[in-house]
ChimeraX commands (.cxc) that place a marker at each C-alpha (Angstrom):
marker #1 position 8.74,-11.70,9.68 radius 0.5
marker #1 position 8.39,-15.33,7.96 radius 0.5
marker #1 position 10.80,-16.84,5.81 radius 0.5
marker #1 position 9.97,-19.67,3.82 radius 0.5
marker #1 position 12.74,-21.81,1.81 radius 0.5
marker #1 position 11.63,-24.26,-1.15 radius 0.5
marker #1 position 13.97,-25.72,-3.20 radius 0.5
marker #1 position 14.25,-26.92,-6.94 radius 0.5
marker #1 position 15.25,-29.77,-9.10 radius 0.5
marker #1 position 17.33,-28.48,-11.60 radius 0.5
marker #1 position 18.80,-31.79,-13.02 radius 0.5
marker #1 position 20.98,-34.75,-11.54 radius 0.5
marker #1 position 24.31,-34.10,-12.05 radius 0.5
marker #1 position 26.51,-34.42,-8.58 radius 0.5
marker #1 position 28.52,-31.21,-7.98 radius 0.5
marker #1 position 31.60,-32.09,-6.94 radius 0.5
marker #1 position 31.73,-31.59,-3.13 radius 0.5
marker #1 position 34.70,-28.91,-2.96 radius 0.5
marker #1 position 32.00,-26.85,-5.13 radius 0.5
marker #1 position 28.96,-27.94,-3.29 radius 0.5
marker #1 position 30.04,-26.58,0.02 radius 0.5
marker #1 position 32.92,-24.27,-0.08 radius 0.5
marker #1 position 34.45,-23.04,2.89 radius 0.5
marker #1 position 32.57,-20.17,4.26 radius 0.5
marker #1 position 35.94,-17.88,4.14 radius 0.5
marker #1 position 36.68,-18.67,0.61 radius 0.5
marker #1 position 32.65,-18.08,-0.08 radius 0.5
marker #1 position 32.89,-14.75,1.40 radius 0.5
marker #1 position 35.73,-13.61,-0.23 radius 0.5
marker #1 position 34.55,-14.90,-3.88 radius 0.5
marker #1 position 31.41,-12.62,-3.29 radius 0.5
marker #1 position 33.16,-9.49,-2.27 radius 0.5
marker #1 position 35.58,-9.49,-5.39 radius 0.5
marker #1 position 32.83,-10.70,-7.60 radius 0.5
marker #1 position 30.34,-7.44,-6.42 radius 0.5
marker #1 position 33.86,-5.42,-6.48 radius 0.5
marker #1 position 34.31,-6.35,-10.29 radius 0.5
marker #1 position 37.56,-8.10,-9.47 radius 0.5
marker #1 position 39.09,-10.08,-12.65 radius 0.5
marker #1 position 40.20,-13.51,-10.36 radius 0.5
marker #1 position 40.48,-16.78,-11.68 radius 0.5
marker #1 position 37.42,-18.38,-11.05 radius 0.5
marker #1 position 36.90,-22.87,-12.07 radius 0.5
marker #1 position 33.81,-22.68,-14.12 radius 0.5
marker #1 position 31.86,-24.82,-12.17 radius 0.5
marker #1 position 31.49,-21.85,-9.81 radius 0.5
marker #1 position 29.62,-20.19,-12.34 radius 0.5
marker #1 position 27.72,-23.01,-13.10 radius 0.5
marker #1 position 26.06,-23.99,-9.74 radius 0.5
marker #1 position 22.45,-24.50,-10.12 radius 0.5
marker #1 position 20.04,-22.86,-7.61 radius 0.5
marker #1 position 19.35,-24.67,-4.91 radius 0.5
marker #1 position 17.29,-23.13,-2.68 radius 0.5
marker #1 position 15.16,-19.51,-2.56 radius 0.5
marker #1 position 14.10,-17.44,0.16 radius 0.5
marker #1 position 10.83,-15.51,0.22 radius 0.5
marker #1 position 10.78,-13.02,3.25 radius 0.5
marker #1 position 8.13,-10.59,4.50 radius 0.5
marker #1 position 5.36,-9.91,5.90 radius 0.5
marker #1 position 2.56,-12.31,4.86 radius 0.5
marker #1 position -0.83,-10.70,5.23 radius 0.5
marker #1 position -2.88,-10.22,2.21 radius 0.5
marker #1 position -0.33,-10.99,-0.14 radius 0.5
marker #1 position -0.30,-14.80,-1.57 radius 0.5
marker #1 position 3.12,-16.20,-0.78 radius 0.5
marker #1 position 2.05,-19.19,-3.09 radius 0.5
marker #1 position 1.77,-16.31,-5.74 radius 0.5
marker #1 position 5.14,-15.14,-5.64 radius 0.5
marker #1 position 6.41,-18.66,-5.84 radius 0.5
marker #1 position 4.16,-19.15,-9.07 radius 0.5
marker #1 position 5.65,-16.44,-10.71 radius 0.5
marker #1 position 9.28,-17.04,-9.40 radius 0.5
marker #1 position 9.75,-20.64,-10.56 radius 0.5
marker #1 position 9.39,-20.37,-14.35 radius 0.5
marker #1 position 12.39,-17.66,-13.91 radius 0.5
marker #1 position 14.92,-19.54,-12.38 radius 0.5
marker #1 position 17.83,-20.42,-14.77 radius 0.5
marker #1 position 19.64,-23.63,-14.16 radius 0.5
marker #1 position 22.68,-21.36,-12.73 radius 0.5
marker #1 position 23.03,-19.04,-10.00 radius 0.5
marker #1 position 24.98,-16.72,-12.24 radius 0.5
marker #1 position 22.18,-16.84,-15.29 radius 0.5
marker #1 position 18.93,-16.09,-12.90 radius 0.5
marker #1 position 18.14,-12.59,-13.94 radius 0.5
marker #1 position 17.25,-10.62,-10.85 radius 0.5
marker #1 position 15.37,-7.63,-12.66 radius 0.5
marker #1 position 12.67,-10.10,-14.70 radius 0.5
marker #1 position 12.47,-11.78,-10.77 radius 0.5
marker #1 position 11.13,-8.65,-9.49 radius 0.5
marker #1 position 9.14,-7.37,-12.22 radius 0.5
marker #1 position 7.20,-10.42,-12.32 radius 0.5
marker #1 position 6.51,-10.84,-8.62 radius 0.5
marker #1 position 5.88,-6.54,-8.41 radius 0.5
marker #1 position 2.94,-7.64,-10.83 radius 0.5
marker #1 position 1.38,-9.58,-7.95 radius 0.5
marker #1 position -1.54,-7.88,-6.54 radius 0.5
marker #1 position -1.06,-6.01,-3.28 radius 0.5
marker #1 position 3.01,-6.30,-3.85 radius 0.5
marker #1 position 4.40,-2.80,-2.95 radius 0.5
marker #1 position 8.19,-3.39,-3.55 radius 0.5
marker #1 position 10.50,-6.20,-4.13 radius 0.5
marker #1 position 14.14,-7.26,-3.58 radius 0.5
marker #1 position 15.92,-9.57,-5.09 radius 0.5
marker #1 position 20.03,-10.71,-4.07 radius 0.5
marker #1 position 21.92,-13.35,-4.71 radius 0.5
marker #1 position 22.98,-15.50,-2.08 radius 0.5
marker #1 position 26.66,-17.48,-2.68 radius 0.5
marker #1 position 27.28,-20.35,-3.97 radius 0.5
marker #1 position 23.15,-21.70,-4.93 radius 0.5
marker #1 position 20.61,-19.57,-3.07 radius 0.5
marker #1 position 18.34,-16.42,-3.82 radius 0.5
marker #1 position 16.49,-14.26,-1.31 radius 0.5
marker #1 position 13.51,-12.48,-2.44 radius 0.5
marker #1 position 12.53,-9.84,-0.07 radius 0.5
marker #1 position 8.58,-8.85,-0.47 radius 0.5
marker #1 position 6.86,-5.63,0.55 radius 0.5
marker #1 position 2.89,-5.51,0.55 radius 0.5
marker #1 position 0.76,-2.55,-0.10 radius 0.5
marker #1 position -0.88,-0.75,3.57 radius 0.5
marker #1 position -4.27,0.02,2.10 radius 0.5
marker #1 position -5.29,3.52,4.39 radius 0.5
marker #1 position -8.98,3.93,2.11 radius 0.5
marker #1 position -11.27,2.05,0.16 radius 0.5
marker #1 position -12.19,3.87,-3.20 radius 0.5
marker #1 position -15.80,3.63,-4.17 radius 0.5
marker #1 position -15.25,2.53,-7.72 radius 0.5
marker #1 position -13.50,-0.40,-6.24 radius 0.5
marker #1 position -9.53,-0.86,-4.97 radius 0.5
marker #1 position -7.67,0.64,-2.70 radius 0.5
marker #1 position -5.59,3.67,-1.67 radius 0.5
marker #1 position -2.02,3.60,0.01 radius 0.5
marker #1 position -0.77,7.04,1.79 radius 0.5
marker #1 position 1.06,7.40,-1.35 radius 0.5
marker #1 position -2.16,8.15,-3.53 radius 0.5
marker #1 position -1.09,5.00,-5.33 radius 0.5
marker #1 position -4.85,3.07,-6.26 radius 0.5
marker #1 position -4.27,-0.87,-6.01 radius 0.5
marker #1 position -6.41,-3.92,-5.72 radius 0.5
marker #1 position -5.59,-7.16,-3.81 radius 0.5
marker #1 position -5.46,-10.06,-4.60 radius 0.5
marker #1 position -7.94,-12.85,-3.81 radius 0.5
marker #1 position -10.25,-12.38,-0.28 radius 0.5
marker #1 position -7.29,-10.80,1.19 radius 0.5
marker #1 position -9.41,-7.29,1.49 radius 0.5
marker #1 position -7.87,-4.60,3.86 radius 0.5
marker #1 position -10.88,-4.61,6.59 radius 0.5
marker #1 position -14.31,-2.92,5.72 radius 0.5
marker #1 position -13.28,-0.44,8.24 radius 0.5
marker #1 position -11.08,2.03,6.13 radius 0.5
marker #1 position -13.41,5.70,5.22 radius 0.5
marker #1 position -14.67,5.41,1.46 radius 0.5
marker #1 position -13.54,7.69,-0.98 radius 0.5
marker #1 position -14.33,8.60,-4.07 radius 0.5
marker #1 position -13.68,11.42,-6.80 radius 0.5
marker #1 position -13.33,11.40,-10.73 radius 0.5
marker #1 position -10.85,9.67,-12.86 radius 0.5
marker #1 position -7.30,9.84,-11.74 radius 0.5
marker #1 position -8.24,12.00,-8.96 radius 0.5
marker #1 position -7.12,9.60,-6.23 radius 0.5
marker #1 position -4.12,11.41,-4.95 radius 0.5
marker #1 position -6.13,14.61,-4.93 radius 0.5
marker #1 position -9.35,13.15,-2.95 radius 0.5
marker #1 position -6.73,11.20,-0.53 radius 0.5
marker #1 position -5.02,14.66,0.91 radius 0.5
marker #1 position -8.46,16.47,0.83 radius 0.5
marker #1 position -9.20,13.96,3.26 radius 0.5
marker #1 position -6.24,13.56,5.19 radius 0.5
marker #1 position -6.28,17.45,5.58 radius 0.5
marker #1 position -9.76,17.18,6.53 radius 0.5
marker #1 position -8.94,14.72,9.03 radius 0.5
marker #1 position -6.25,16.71,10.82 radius 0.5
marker #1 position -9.30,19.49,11.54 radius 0.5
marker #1 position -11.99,17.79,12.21 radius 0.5
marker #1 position -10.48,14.42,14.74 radius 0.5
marker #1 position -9.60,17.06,17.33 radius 0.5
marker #1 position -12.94,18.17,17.40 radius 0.5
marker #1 position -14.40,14.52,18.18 radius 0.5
marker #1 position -15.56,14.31,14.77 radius 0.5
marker #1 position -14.53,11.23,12.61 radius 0.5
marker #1 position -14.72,10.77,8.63 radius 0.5
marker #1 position -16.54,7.54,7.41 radius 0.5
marker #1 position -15.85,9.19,3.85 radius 0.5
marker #1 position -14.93,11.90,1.23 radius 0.5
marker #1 position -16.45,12.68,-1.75 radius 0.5
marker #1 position -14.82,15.31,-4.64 radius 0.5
marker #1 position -16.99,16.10,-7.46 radius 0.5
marker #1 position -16.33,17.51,-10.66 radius 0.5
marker #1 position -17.15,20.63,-9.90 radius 0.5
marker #1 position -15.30,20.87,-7.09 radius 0.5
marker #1 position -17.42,20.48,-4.51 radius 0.5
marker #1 position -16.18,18.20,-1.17 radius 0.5
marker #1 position -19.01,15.79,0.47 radius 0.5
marker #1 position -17.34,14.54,3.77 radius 0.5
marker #1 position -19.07,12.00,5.98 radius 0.5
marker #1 position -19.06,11.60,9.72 radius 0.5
marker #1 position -19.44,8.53,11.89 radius 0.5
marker #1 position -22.73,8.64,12.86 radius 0.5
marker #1 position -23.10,12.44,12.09 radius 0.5
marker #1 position -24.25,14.70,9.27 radius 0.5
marker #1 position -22.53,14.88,5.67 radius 0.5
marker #1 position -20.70,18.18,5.51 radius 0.5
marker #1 position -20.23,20.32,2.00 radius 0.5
marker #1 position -17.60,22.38,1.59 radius 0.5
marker #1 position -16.05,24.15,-1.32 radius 0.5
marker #1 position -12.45,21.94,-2.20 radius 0.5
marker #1 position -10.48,25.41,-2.48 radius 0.5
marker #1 position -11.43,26.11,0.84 radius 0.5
marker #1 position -10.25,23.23,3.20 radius 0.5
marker #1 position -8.52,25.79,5.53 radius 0.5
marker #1 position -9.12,27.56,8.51 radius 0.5
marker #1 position -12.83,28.52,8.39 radius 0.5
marker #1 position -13.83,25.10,7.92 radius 0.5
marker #1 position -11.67,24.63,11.01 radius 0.5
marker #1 position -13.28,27.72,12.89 radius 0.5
marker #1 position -17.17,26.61,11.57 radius 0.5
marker #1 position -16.46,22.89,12.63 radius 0.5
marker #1 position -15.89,23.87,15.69 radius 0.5
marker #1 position -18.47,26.26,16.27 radius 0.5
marker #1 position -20.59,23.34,15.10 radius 0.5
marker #1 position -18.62,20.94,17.62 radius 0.5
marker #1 position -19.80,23.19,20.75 radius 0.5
marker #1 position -23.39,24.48,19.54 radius 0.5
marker #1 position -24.40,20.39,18.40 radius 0.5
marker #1 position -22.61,18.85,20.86 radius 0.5
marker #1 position -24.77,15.12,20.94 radius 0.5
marker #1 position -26.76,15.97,18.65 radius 0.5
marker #1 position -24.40,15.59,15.29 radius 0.5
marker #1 position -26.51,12.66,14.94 radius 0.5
marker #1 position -29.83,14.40,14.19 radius 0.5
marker #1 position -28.20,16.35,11.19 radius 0.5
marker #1 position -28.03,15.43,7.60 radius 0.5
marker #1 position -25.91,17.77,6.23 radius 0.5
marker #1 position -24.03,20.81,7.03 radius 0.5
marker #1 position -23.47,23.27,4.39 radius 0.5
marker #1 position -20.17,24.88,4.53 radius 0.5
marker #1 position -20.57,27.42,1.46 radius 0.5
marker #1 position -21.59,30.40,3.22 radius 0.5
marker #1 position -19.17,33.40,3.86 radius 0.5
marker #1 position -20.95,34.36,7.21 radius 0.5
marker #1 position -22.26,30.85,8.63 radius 0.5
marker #1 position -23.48,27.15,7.81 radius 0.5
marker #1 position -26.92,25.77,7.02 radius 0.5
marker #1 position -27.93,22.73,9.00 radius 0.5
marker #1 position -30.76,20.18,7.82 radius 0.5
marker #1 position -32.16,17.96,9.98 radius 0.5
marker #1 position -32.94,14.43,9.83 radius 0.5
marker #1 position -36.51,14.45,11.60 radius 0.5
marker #1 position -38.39,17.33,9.83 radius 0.5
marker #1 position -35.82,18.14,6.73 radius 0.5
marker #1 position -35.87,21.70,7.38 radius 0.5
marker #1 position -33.10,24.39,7.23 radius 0.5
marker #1 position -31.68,26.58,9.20 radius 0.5
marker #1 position -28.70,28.82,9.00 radius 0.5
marker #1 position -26.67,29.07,12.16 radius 0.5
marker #1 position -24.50,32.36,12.68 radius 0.5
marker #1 position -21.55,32.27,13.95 radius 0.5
marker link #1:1,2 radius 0.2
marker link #1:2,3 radius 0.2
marker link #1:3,4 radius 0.2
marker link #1:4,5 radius 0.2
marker link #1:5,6 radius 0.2
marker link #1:6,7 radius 0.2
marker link #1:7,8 radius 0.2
marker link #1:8,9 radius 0.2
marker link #1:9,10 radius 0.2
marker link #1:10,11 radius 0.2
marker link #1:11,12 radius 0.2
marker link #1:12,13 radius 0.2
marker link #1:13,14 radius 0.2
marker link #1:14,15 radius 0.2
marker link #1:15,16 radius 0.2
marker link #1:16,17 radius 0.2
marker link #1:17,18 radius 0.2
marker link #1:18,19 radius 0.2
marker link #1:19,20 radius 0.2
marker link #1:20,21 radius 0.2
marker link #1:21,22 radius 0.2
marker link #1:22,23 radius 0.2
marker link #1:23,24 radius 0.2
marker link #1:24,25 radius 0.2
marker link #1:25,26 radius 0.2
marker link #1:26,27 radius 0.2
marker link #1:27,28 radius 0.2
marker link #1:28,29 radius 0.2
marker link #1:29,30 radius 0.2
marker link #1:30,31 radius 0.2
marker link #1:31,32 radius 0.2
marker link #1:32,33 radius 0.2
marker link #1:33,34 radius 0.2
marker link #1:34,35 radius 0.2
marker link #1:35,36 radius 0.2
marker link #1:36,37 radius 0.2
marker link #1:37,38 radius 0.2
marker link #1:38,39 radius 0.2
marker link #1:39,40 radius 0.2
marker link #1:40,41 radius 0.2
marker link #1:41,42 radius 0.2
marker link #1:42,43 radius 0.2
marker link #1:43,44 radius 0.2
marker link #1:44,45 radius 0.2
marker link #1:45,46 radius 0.2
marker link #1:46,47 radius 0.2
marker link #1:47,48 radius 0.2
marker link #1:48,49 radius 0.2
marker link #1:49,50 radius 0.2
marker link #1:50,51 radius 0.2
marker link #1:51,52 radius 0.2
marker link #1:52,53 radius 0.2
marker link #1:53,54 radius 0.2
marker link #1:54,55 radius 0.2
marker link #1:55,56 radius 0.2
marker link #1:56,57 radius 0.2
marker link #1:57,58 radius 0.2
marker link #1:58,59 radius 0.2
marker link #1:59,60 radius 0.2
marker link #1:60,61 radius 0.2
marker link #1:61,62 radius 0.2
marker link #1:62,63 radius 0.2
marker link #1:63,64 radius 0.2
marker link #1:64,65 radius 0.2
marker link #1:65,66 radius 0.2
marker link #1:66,67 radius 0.2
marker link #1:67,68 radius 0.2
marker link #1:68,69 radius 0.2
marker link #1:69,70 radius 0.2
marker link #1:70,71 radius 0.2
marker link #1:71,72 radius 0.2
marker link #1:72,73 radius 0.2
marker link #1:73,74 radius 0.2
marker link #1:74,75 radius 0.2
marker link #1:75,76 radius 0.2
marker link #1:76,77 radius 0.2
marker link #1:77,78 radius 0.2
marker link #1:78,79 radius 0.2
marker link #1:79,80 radius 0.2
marker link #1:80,81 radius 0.2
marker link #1:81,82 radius 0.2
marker link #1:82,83 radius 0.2
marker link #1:83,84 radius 0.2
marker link #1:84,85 radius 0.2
marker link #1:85,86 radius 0.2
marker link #1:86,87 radius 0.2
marker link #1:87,88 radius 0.2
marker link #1:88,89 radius 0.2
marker link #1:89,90 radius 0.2
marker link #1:90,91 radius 0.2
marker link #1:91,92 radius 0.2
marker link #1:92,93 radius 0.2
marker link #1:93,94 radius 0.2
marker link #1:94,95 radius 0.2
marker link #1:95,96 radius 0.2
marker link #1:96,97 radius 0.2
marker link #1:97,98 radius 0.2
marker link #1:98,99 radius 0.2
marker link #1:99,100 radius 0.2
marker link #1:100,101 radius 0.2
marker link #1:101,102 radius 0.2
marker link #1:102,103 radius 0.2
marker link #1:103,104 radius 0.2
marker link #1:104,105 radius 0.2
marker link #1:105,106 radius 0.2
marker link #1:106,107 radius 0.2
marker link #1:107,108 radius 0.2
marker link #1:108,109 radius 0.2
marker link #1:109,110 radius 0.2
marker link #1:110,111 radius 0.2
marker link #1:111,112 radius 0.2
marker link #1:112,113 radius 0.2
marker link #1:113,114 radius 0.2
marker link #1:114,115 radius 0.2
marker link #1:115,116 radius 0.2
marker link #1:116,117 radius 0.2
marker link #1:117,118 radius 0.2
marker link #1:118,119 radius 0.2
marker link #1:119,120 radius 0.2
marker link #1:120,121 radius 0.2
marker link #1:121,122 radius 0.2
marker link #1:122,123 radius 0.2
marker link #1:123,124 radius 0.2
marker link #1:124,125 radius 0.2
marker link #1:125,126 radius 0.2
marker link #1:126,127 radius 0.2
marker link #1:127,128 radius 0.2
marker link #1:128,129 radius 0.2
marker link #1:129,130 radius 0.2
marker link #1:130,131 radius 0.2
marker link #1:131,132 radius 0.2
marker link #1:132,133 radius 0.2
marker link #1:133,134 radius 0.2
marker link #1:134,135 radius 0.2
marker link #1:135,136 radius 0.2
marker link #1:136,137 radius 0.2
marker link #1:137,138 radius 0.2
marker link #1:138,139 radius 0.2
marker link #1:139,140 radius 0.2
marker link #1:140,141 radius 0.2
marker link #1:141,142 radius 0.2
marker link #1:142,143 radius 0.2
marker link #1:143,144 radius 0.2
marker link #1:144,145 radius 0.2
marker link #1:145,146 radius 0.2
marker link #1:146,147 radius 0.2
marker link #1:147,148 radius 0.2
marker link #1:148,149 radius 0.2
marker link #1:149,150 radius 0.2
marker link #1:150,151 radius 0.2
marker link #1:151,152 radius 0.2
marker link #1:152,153 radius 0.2
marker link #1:153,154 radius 0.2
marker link #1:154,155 radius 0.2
marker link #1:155,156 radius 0.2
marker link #1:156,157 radius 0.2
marker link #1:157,158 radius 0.2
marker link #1:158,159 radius 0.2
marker link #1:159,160 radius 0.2
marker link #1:160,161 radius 0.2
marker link #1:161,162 radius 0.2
marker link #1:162,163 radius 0.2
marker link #1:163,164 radius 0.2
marker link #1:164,165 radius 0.2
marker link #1:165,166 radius 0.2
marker link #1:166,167 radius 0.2
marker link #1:167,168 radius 0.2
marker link #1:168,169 radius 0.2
marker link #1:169,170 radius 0.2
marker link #1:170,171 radius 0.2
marker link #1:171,172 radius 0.2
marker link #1:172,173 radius 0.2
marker link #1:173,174 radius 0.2
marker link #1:174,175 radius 0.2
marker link #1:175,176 radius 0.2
marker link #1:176,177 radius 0.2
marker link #1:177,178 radius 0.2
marker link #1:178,179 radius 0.2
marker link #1:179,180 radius 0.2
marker link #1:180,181 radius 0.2
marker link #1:181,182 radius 0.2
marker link #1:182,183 radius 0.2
marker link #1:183,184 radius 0.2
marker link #1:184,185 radius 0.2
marker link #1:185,186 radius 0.2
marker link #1:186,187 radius 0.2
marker link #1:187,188 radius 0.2
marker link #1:188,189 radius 0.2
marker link #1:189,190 radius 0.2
marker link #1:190,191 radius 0.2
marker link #1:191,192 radius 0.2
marker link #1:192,193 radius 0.2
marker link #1:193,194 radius 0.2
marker link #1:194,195 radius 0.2
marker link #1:195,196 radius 0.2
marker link #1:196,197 radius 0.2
marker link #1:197,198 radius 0.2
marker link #1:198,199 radius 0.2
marker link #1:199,200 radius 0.2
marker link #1:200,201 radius 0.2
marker link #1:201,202 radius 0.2
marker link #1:202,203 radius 0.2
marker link #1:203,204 radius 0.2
marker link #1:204,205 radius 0.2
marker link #1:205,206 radius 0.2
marker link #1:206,207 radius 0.2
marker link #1:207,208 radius 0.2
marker link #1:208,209 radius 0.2
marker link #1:209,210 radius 0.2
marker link #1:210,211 radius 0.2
marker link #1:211,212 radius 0.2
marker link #1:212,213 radius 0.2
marker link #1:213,214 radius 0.2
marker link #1:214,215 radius 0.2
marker link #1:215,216 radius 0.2
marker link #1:216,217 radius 0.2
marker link #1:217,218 radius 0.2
marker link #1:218,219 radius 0.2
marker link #1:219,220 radius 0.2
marker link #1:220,221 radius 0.2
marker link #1:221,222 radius 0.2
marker link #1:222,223 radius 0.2
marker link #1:223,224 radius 0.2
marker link #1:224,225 radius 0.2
marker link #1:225,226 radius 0.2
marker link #1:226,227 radius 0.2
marker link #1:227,228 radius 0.2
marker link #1:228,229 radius 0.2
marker link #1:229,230 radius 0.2
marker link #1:230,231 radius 0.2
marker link #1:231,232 radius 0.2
marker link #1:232,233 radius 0.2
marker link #1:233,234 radius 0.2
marker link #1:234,235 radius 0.2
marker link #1:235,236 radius 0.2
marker link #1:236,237 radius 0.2
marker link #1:237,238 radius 0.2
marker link #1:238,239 radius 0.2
marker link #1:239,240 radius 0.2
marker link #1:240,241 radius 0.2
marker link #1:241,242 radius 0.2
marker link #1:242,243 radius 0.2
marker link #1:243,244 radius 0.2
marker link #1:244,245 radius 0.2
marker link #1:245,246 radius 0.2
marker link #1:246,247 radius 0.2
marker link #1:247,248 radius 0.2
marker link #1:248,249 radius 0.2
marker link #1:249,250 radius 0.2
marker link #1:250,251 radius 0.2
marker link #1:251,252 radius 0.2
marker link #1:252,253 radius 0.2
marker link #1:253,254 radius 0.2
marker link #1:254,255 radius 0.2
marker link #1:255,256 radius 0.2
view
């Protein structure tokens, strides 16, 4: 994890040194009554001390840290006390590829800011990305999650809906040896999932469940190497799947 502490000038006045560095007892114990809602007798210039230094935490990937400073700075009041932590984490949530965000208070002049970046787990193929979450997000910059993640793609606001398709999908078929590059839902409910250097297989949505299961494998052990040759597999059929080849674009329909 990186940390990464910048620091402000907030004006010239010279805080008197008792205030500058209290004791780290007394510091402490001022916090706990203050986050208790104790009424103690605190000298104003307490509640006066400017900001004087703020943390950024996390883990820097994609995510700009010069971004979340951009949008920090304009939002830091000249005291500690009048730096409002909500408007803090709204504005740097509205940085792409920002997940979560904490923000604390940190007695007597600092603030920590604690960012969270979005795990991208698919690409969608109307552009963005999808977290395990469903959520549909798209980073900031070049900082792209790698080429690497399956494409999906389904219609509007279906990205939650496409995502477990797939995932289901996935828990069938990667036993088998076979891996998705992609899955496609159409509006009519039809499922178009693509394997690594294999055939596209269609399927009906409503029935991602067992037969698939028992007719990808019974694909799994009749193909064997030869996935490759095969354009598409139809799943649709209450007794069997069609297969089409790549070489002569014929069909067959193989029993089980």
């Amino acid at each position: 994890m990186s940390t990464r502490t910048f620091g402000f000038s907030l004006g010239e006045r010279v805080l008197p040194r008792p205030l500058l560095r209290p004791r780290r007892g007394a510091r402490t114990a001022l916090a706990t009554m203050i986050a208790l809602g104790v009424a103690v007798p605190i000298a104003a210039g307490v509640l006066t001390l400017p900001v004087q230094s703020v943390k950024i935490a996390g883990e820097f990937v994609r995510v700009s840290r010069a971004d979340i400073e951009r949008v920090v700075e304009p939002l830091l009041a000249r005291s500690l006390v009048g730096v409002d932590l909500d408007a803090l984490r709204r504005a740097a949530l509205e940085v792409p590829g920002v997940r979560d965000v904490t923000v604390r208070r940190t007695w007597p002049d600092s603030l920590e800011i604690r960012v969270v970046e979005r795990v991208a787990i698919a690409r969608w193929a109307d552009g963005g990305y999808l977290e395990i979450d469903g959520t549909h997000f798209a980073p900031s910059g070049d900082a792209a999650p790698a080429d690497m993640l399956p494409v999906l793609a389904g219609p509007e606001g279906s990205h939650q809906r496409v995502l477990d398709l797939h995932v289901a999908l996935e828990r069938l078929l990667l036993p088998l040896g076979m891996a998705l590059a992609g899955t496609e839902l159409t509006r009519r409910g039809v499922l178009y999932a693509s394997l690594h250097d294999g055939p596209r297989l269609v399927m009906r949505s409503d029935a991602v469940d067992s037969s698939v299961e028992s007719y990808a494998r019974t694909l799994a052990k009749i193909a064997e190497h030869r996935l490759h040759e095969m354009e598409r597999v139809d799943f649709r059929y209450p007794t069997g799947f069609a297969v089409r080849m790549r070489t002569n674009r014929t069909g067959s329909e193989v029993k089980e």
